[in-house]
C-alpha positions as CSV (number, residue, x, y, z in Angstrom):
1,X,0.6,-12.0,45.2
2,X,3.5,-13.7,47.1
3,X,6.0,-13.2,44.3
4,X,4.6,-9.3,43.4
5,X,5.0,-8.6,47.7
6,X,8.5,-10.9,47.4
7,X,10.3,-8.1,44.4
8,X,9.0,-5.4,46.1
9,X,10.5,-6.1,49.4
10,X,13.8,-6.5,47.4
11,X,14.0,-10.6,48.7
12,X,16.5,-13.0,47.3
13,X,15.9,-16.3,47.9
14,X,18.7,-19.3,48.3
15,X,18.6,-22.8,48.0
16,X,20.5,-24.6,50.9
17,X,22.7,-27.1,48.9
18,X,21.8,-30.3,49.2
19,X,18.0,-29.8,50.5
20,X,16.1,-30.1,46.8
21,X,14.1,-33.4,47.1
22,X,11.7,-34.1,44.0
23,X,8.9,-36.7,44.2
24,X,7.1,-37.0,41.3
25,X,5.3,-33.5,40.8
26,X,6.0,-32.4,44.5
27,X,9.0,-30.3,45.1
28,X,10.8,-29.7,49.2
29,X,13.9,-27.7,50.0
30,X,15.4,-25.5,52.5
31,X,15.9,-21.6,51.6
32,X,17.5,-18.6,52.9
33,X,15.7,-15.4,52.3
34,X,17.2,-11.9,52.4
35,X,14.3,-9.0,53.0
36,X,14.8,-5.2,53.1
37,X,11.9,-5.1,55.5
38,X,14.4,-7.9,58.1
39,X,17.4,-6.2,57.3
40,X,16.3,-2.8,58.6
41,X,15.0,-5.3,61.9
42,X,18.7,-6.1,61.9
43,X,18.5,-9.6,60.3
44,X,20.1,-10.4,57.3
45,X,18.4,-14.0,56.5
46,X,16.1,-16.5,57.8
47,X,15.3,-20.1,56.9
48,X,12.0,-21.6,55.8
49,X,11.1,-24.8,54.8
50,X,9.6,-24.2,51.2
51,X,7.4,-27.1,49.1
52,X,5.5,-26.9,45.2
53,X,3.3,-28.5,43.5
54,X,3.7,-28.7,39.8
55,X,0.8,-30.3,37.5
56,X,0.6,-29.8,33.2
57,X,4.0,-27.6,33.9
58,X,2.1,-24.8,35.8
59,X,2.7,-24.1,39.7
60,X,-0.3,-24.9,41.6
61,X,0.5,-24.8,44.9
62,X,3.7,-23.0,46.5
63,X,4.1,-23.0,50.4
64,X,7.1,-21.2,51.9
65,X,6.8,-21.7,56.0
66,X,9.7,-19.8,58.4
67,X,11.5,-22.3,60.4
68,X,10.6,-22.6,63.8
69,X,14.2,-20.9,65.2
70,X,13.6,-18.0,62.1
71,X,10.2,-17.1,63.5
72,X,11.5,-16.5,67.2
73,X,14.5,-14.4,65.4
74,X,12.1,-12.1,63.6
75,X,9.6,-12.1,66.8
76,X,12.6,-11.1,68.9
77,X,13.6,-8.2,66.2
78,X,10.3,-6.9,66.3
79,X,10.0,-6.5,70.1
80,X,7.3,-9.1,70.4
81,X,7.1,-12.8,71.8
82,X,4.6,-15.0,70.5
83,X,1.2,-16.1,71.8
């Protein structure tokens, strides 16, 4: 569902260079994601921390978590403050 809501909000997703770290079947890096839905809030990227899980050559797990600084930029576009 991630990846279907991801093409239809027109993201594009970048690796920060440098940030790939691979142990054993566990993926980590650090991307930059372009959104329409952001850029009409005014923002043209934000940064999230982004981790999979790869067992037989399928994907089982795949977590992509906003930074802390990216989620008080989109809170801040959106006119709200968190709890």
């Amino acid at each position: 569902m991630w990846y279907e809501q991801s093409v239809a909000n027109g993201d594009r997703v970048e690796v920060e260079d440098g940030t790939l770290a691979i142990d054993g079947n566990q993926a980590t890096y650090v991307v930059h994601i372009a959104s329409d839905p952001w850029r009409k809030l005014g923002l043209e990227t934000l940064e999230a921390n982004s981790e999979f899980v790869v067992i037989d050559g399928r994907i089982m797990t795949h977590v992509v978590m906003l930074t802390p600084e990216s989620v008080r930029e989109l809170l801040s576009a959106r006119g709200t403050t968190s709890a």
